[in-house]
TORBANU-219490 format. One record per residue: z, x, y of N, C-alpha, C, O in turn; residue in three letters. Coordinates in steps of 0.1 Angstrom, whole numbers. Atoms other than C-alpha are relative to their C-alpha. Layout:
<recs>
Z_X_Y_Z_X_Y_Z_X_Y_Z_X_Y_ala
...
</recs>
This chain:
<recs>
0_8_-12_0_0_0_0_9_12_8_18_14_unk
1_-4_-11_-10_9_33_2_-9_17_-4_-19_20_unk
-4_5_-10_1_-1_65_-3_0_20_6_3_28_unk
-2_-2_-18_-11_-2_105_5_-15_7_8_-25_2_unk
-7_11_-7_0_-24_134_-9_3_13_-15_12_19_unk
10_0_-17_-17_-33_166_9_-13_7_10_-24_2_unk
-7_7_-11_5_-49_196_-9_-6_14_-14_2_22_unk
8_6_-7_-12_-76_220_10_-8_11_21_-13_7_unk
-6_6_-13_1_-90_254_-10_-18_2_-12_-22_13_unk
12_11_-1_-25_-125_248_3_-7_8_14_-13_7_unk
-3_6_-12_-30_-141_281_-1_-14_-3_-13_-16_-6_unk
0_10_-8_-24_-180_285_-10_-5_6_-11_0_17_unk
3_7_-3_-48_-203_293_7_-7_13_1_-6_24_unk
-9_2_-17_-22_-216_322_15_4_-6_20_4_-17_unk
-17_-6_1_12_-202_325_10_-13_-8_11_-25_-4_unk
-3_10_11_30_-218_294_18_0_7_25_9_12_unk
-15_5_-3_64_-234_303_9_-13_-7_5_-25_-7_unk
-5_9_7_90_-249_284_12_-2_7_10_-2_19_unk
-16_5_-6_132_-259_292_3_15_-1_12_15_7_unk
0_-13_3_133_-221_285_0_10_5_8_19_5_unk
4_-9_-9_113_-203_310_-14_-2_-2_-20_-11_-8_unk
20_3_-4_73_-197_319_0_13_-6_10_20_-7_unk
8_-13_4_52_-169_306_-15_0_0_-22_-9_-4_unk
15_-4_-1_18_-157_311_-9_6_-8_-21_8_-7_unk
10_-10_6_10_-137_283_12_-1_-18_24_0_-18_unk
-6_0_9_21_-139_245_1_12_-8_-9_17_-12_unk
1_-17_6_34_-103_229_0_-6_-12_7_-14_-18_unk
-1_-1_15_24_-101_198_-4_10_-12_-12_19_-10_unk
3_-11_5_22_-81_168_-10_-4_-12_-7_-13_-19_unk
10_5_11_-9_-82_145_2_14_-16_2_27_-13_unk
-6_-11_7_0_-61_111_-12_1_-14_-13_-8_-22_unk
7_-2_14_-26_-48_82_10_9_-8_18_17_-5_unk
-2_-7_10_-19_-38_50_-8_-3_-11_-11_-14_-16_unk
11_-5_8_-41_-22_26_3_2_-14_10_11_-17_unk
-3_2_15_-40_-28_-10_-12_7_-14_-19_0_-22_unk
13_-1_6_-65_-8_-30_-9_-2_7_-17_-8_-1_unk
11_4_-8_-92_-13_-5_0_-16_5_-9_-21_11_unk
2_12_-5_-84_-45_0_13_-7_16_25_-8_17_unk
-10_-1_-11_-68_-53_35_2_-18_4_-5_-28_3_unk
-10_16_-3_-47_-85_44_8_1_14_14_12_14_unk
-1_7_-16_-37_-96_81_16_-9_-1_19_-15_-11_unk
-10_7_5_-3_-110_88_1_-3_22_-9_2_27_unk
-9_2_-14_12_-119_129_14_-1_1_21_-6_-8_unk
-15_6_0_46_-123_143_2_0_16_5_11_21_unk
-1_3_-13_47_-136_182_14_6_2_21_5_-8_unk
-13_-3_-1_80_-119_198_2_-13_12_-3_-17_23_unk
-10_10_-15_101_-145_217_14_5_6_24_9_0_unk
-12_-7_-8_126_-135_241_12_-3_-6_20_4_-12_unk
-15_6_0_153_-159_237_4_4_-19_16_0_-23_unk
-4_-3_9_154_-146_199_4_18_-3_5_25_-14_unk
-4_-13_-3_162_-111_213_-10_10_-14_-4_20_-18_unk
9_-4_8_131_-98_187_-15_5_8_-26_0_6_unk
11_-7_-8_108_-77_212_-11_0_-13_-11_-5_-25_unk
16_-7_7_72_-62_200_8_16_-7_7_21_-18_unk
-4_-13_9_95_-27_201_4_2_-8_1_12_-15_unk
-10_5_10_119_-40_179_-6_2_-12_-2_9_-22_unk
6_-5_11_95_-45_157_-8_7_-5_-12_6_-17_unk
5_-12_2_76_-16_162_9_14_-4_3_24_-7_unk
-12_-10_2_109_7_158_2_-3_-15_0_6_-23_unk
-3_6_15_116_-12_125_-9_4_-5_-7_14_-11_unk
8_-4_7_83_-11_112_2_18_-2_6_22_-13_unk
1_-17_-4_82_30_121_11_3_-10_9_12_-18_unk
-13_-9_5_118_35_105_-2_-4_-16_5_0_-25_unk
-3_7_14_111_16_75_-17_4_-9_-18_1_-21_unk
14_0_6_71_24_68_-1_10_-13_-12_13_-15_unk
2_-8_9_75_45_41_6_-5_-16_4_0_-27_unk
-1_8_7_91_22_23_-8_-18_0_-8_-25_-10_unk
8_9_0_71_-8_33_-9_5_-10_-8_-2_-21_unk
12_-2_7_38_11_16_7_4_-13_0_1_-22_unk
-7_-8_18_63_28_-18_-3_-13_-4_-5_-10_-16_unk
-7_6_12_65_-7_-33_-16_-5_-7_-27_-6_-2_unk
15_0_3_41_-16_-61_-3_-16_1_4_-24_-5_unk
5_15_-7_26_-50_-48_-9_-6_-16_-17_-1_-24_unk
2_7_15_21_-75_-79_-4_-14_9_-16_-18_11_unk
1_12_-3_27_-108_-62_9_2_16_18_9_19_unk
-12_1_-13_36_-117_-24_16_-7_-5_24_-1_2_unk
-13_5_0_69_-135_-35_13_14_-4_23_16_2_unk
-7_-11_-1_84_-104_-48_1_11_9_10_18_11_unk
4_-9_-12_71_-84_-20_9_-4_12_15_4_19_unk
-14_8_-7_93_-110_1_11_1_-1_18_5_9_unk
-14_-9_7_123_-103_-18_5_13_6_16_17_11_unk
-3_-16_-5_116_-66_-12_5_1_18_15_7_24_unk
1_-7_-10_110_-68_22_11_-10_9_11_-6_20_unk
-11_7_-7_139_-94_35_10_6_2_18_6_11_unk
-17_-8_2_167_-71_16_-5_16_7_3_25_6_unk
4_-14_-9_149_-40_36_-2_-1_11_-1_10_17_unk
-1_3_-14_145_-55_69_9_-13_6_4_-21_14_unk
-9_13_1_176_-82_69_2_-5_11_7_-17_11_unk
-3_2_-17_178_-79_111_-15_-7_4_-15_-13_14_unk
6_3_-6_146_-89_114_-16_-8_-7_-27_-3_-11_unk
5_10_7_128_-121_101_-14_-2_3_-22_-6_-5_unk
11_-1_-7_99_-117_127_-10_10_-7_-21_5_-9_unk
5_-13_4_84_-83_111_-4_-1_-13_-13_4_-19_unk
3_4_14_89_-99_77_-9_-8_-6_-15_-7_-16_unk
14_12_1_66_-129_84_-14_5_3_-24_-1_0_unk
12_-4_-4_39_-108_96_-6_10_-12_-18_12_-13_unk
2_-8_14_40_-85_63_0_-10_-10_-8_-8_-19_unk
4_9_8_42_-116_45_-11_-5_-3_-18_-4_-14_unk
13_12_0_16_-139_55_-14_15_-3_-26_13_-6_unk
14_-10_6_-7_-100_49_2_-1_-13_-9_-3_-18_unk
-5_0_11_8_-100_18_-6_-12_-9_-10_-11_-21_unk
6_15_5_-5_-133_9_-18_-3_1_-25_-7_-8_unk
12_-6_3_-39_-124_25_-5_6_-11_-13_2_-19_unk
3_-10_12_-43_-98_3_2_-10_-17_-6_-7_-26_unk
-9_7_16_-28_-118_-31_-15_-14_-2_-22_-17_-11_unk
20_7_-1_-61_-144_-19_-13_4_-4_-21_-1_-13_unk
11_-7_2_-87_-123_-18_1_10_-16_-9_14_-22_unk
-2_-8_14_-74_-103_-51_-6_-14_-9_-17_-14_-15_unk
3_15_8_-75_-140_-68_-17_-6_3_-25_-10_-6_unk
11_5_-4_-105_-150_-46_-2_-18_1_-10_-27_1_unk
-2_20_-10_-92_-183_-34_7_1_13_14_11_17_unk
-10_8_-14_-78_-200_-3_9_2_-7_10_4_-19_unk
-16_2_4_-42_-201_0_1_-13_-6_6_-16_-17_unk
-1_15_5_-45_-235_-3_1_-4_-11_10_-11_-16_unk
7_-1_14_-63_-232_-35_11_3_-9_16_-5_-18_unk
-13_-6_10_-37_-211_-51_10_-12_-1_12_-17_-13_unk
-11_7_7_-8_-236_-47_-5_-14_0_0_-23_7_unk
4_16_1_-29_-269_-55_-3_-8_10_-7_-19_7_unk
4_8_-6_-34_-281_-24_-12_-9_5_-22_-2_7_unk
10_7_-2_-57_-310_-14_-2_-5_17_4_-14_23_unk
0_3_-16_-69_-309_23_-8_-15_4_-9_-18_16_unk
6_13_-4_-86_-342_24_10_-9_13_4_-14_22_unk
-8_9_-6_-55_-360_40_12_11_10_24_10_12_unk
-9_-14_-12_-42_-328_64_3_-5_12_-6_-9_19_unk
-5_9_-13_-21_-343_93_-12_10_10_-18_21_7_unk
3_-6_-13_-39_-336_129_6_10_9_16_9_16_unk
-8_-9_-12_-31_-308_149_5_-6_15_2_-18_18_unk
-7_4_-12_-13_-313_182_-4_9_11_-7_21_10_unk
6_-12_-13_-23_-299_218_16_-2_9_21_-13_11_unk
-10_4_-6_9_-290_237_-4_0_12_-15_4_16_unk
3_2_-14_11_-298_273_12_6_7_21_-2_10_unk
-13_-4_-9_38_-275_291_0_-4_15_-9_-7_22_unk
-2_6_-11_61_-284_319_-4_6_11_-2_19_11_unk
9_0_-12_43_-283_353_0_-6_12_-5_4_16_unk
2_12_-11_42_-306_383_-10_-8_-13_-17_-5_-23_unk
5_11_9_30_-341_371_-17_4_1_-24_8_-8_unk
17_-6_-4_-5_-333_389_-7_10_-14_-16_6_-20_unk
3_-13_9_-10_-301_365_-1_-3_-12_-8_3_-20_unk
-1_4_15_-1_-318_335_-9_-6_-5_-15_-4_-15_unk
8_8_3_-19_-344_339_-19_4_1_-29_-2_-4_unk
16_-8_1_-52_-321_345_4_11_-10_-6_18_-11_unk
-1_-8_12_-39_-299_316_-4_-12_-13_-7_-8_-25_unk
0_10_11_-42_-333_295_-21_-4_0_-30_-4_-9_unk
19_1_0_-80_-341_311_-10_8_-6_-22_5_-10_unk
7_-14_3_-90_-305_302_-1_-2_-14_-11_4_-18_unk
3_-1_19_-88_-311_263_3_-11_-6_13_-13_-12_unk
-5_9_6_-93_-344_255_8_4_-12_6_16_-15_unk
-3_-3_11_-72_-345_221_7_-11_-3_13_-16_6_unk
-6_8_8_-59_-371_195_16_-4_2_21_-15_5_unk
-11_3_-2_-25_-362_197_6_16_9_2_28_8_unk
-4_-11_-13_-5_-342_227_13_1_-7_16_-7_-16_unk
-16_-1_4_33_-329_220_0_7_16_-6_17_21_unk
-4_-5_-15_48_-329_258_16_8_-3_25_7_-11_unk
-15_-7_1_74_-306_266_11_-1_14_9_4_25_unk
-3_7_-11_96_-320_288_19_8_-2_23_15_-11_unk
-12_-7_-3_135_-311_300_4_7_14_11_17_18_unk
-4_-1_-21_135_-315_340_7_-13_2_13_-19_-6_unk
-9_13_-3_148_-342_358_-8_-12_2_-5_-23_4_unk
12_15_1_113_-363_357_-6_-2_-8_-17_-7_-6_unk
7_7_9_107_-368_324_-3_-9_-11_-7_-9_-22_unk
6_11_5_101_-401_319_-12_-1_13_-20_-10_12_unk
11_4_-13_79_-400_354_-8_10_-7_-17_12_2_unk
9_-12_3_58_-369_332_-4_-10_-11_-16_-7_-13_unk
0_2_11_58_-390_304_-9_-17_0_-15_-24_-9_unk
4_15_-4_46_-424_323_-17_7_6_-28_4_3_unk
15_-2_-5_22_-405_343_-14_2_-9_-25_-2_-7_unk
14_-9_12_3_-387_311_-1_-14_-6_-12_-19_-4_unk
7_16_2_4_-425_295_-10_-5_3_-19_-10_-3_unk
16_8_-13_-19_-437_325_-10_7_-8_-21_1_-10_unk
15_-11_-1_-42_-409_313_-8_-7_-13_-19_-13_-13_unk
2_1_13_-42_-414_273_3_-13_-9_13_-18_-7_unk
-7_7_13_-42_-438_242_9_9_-6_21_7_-4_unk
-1_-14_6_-36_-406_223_17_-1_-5_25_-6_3_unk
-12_3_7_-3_-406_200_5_16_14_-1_26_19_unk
-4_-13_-8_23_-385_222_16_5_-5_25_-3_-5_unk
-17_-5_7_56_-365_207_3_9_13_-4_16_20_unk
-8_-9_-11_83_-351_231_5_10_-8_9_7_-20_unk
-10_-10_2_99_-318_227_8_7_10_2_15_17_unk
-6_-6_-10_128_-309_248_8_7_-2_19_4_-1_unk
-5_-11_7_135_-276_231_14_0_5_17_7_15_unk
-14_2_-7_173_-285_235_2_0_11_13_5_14_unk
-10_7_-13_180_-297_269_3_-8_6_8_-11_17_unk
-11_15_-5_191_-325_271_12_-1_-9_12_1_-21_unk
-14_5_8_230_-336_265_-3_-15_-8_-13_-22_-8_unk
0_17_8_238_-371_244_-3_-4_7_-13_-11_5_unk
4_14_-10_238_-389_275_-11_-6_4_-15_-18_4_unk
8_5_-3_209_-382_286_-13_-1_-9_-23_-8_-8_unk
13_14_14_189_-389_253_1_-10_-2_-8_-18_-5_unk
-1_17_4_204_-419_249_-4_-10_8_-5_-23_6_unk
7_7_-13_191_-427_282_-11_-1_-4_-15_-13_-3_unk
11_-3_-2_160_-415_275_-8_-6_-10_-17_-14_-8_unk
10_6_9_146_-422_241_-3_-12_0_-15_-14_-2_unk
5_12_-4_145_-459_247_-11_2_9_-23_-1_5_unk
7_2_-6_128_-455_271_-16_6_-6_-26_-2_-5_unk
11_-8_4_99_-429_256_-4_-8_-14_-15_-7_-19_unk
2_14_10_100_-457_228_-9_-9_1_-17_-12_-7_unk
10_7_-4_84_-479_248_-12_8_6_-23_3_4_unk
12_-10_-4_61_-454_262_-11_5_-11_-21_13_-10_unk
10_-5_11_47_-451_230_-2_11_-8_-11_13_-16_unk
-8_-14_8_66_-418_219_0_-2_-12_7_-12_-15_unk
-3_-4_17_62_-407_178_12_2_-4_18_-4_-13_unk
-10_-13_1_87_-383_179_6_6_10_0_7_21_unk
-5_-8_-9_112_-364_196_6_15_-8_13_15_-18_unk
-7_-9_5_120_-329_189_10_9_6_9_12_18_unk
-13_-9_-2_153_-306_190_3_-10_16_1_-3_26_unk
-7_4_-9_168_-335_216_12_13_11_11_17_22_unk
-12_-8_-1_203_-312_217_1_11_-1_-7_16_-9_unk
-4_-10_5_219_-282_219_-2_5_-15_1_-4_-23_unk
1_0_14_212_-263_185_13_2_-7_14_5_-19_unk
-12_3_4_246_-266_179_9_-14_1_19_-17_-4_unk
-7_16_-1_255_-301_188_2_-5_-14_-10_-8_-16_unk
0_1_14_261_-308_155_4_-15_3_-2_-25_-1_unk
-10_13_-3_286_-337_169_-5_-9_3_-4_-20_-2_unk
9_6_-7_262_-348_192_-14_-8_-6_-17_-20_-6_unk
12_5_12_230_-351_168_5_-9_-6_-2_-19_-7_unk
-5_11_10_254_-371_144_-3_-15_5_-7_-25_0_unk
-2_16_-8_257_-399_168_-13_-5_4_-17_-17_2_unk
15_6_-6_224_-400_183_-11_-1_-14_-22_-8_-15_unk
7_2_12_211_-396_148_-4_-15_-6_-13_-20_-12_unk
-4_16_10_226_-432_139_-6_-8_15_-6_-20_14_unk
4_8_-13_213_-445_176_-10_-1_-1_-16_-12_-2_unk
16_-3_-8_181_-429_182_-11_-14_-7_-11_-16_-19_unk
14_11_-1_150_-458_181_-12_9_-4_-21_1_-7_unk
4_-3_-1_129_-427_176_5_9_-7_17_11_-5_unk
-3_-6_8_126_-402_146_4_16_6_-4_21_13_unk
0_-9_-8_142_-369_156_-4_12_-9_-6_12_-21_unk
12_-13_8_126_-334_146_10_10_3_14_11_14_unk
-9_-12_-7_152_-302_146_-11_12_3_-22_10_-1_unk
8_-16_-3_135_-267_156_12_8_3_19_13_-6_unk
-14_-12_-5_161_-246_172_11_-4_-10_16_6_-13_unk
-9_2_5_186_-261_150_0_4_-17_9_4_-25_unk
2_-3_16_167_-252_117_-10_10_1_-23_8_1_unk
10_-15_3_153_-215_116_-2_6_-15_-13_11_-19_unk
0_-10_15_164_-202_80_-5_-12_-10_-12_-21_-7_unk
1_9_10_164_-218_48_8_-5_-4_7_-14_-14_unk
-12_7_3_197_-226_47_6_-8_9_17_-11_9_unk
-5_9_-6_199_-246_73_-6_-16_-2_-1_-26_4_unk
5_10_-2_175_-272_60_5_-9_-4_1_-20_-2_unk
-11_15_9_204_-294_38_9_-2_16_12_-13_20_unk
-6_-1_-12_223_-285_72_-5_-12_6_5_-19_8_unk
11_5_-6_195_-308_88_4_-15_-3_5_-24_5_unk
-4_15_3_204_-339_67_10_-8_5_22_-5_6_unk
-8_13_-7_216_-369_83_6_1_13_14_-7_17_unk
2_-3_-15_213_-355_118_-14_3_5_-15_2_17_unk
14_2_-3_173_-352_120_-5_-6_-10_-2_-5_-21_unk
10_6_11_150_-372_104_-10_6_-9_-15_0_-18_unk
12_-8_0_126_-342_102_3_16_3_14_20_6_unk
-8_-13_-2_127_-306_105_-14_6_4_-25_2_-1_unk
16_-6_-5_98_-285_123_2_14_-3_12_18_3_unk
2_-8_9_92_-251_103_-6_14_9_-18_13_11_unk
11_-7_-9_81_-219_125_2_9_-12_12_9_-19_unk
2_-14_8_67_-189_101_5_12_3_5_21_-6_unk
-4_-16_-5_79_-159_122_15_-1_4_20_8_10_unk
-14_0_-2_117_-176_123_6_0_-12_16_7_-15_unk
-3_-1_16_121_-182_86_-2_14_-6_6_17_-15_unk
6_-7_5_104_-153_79_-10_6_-8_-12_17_-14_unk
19_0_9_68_-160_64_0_-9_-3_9_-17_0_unk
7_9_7_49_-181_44_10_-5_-16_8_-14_-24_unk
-5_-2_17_71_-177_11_13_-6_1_16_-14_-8_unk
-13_10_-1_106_-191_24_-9_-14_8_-2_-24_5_unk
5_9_-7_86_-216_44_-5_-9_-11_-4_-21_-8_unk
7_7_8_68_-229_12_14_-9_-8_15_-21_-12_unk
-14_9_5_108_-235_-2_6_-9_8_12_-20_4_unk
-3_10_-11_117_-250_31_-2_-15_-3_6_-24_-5_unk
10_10_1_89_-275_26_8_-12_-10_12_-24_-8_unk
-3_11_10_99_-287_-9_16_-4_-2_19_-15_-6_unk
-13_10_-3_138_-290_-2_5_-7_11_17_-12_12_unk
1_10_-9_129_-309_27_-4_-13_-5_1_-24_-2_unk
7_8_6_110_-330_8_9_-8_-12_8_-20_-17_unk
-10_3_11_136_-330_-17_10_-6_5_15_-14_-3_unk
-16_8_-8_166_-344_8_-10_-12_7_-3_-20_13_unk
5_12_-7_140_-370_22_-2_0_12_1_-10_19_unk
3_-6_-11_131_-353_51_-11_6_2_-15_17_-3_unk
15_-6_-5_93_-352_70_4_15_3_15_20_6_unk
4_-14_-5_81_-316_77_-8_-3_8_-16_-12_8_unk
10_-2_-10_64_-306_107_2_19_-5_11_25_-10_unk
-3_-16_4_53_-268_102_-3_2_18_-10_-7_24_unk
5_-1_-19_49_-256_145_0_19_0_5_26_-8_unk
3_-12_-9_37_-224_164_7_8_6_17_5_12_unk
-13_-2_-14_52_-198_183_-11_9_8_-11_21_10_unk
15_-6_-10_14_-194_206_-3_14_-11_-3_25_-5_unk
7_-10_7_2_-171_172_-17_-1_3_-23_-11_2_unk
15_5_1_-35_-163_178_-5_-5_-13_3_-8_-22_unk
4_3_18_-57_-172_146_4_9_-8_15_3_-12_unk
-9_-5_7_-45_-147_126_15_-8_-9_17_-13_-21_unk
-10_8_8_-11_-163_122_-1_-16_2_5_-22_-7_unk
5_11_5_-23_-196_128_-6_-8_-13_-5_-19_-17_unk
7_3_13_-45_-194_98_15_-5_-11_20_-16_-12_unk
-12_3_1_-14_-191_81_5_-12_-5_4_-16_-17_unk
-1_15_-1_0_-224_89_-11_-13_-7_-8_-24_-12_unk
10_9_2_-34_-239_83_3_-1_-17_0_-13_-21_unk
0_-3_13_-28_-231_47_9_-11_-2_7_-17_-13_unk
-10_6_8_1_-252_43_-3_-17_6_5_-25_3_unk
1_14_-4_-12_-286_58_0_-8_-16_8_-17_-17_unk
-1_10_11_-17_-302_23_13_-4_1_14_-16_-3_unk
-10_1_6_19_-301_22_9_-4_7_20_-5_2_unk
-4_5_-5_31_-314_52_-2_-14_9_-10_-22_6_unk
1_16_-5_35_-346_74_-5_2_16_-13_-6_21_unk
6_-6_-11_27_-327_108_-1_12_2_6_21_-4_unk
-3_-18_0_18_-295_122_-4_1_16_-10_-7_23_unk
5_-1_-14_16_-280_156_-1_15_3_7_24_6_unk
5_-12_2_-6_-254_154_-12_6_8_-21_13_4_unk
11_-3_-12_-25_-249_188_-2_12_11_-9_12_21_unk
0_-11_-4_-18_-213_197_-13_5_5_-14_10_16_unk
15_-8_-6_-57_-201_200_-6_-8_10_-16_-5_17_unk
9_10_-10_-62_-234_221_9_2_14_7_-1_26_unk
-9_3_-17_-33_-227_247_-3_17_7_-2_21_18_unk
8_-16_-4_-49_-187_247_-11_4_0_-20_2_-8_unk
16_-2_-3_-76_-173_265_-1_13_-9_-13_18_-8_unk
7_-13_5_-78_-142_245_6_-3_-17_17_-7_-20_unk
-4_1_16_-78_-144_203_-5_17_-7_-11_26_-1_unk
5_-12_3_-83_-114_182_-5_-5_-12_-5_5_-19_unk
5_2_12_-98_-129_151_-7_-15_-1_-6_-24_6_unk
7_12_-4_-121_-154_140_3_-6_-19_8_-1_-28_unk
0_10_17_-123_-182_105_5_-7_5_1_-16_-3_unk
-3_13_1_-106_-211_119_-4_-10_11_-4_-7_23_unk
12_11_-11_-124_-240_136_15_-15_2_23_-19_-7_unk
-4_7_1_-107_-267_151_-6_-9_11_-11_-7_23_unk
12_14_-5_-124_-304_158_4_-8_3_5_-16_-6_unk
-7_14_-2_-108_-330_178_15_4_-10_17_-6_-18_unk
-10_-1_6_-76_-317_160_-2_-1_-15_7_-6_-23_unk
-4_2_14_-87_-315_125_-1_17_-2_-2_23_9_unk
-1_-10_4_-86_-280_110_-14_3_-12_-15_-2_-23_unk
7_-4_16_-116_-263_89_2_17_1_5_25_9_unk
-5_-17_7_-112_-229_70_-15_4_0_-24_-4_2_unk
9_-5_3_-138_-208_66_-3_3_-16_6_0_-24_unk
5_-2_13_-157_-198_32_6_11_-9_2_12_-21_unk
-7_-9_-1_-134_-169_31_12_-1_-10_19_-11_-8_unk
-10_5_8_-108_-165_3_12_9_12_10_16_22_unk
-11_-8_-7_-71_-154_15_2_-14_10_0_-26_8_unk
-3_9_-6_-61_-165_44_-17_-11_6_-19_-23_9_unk
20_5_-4_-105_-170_54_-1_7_12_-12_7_17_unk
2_-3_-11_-99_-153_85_-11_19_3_-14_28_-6_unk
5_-17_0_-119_-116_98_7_4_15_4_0_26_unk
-6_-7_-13_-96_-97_124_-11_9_5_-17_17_-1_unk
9_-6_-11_-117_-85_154_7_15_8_1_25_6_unk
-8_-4_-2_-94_-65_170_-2_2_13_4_8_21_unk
6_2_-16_-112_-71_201_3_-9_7_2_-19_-1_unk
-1_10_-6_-102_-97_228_-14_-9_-1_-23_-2_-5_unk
10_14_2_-128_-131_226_9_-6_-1_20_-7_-7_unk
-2_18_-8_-127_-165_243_2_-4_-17_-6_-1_-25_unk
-1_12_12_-115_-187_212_-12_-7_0_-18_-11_9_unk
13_12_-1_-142_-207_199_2_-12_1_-7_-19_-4_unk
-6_15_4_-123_-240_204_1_-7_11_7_-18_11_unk
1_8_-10_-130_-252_237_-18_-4_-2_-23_-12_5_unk
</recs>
């Protein structure tokens, strides 16, 4: 096994803004490894607020690369194992050696991911276009800009049911809130009625990811199915999950790949709890990824290469929110390593 890495600053389409903070540009790390001549692609977006730079995981990778390439690669699920109890601080670096790990294990087999675990894409939920917080104006021409099926607003100011009424006027279009934890009880309980009538799906991570107390109650209130994210990163938080969300939304570079994410899935499934699998703005690369696992889920929100003007790789097409793969086994994707306009506007 062989190993390089290439670190990208990918600029934003418009300055992405959530309850969180704004950013202009997504760091991320894109990671090969080479298997016999055969090379496999993996990503891991760094997010601030999970204190997981680009260096971080360039210092790790560096300290650890010599045992990354020693081990002998059979199957990604073991290689997962290896590389969880060898990089235990950092879940981001693991997902990106993963999801190559799985490339590679595709193209050896010479199927889609898909392929491999039985999945049937006929009935693949719709992708989602997010729309970050903005002035109403902005939003509402961030919504004109790409017609789409279904929008996920990210809302967590003090006018979001006036963001939520305005983008209504605009669309039929199914619309899910996410107010990456900020809002208290009160003011959900204010609020989802109201986004109820507005025609809201879903709401995701309402609360603090610790309201534990708070979720309970609004659990048994809410009018509207709720989705954890911040409150469900590992895999042991997903029984955690039960009887305080309805639903649990799945990121690949918080779990730490494709391989706990696939367990996620089915003990979600197992406690009676929708999956959503979501993004953290991966270009195609780790988007592909995700794409892989749609047989197996109930939503996904996977519009990273649509909210970025610069992609490094190309295989996945996306139409009015449906997803096609390319002819390509693995994940189907071919890394460019060159900046290009996404093909998806």
């Amino acid at each position: 096994m062989k190993v390089q890495y290439w670190p990208y600053h990918l600029k934003f389409r418009h300055p992405f803004t959530i309850s969180k903070g704004t950013k202009t540009h997504q760091p991320t790390l894109i990671v090969e490894l080479e298997h016999f001549g055969i090379k496999g692609y993996g990503e891991a977006p760094a997010i601030a607020y999970y204190n997981i730079p680009l260096e971080k995981m360039i210092e790790d990778l560096e300290a650890k690369k010599v045992m990354i390439e020693k081990f002998a690669f059979t199957d990604p699920e073991r290689y997962w194992h290896y590389l969880h109890h060898l990089l235990p601080q950092n879940p981001f670096l693991v997902c990106a050696l993963d999801i190559a790990a799985w490339d590679i294990y595709g193209k050896l087999k010479k199927k889609k991911l898909y392929e491999l675990w039985g999945g049937n894409i006929l009935n693949n939920p719709i992708c989602d276009y997010t729309i970050g917080i903005d002035t109403i104006e902005k939003m509402v021409a961030k919504m004109k800009e790409l017609p789409w099926p279904i929008y996920k607003i990210k809302v967590g100011t003090a006018d979001d049911i006036s963001i939520v009424k305005a983008l209504r006027k605009q669309t039929d279009a199914t619309l899910r809130v996410d107010a990456n934890a900020a809002w208290d009880l009160e003011t959900a309980m204010n609020l989802i009625p109201q986004l109820k009538d507005l025609g809201v799906e879903l709401v995701e991570q309402p609360l603090a990811k610790d309201n534990w107390e708070g979720m309970k109650t609004l659990y048994k209130e809410s009018s509207l199915p709720l989705y954890a994210d911040e409150s469900c990163v590992a895999e042991n938080d997903v029984e955690k999950c039960q009887q305080y969300f309805h639903g649990i939304n799945i990121k690949l570079t918080k779990c730490s790949g494709i391989t706990p994410a696939r367990r996620m899935i089915s003990k979600a499934k197992e406690l009676g709890m929708k999956v959503m699998v979501g993004c953290m703005n991966e270009s195609t690369v780790g988007s592909s990824a995700i794409a892989h696992l749609l047989p197996f889920i109930d939503h996904v929100d996977m519009d990273g290469p649509l909210l970025l003007e610069e992609d490094v790789a190309t295989g996945l097409q996306y139409d009015f929110g449906r997803i096609s793969y390319s002819d390509k086994p693995g994940l189907g994707i071919a890394y460019t390593g060159v900046f290009q306009k996404p093909s998806t506007y």
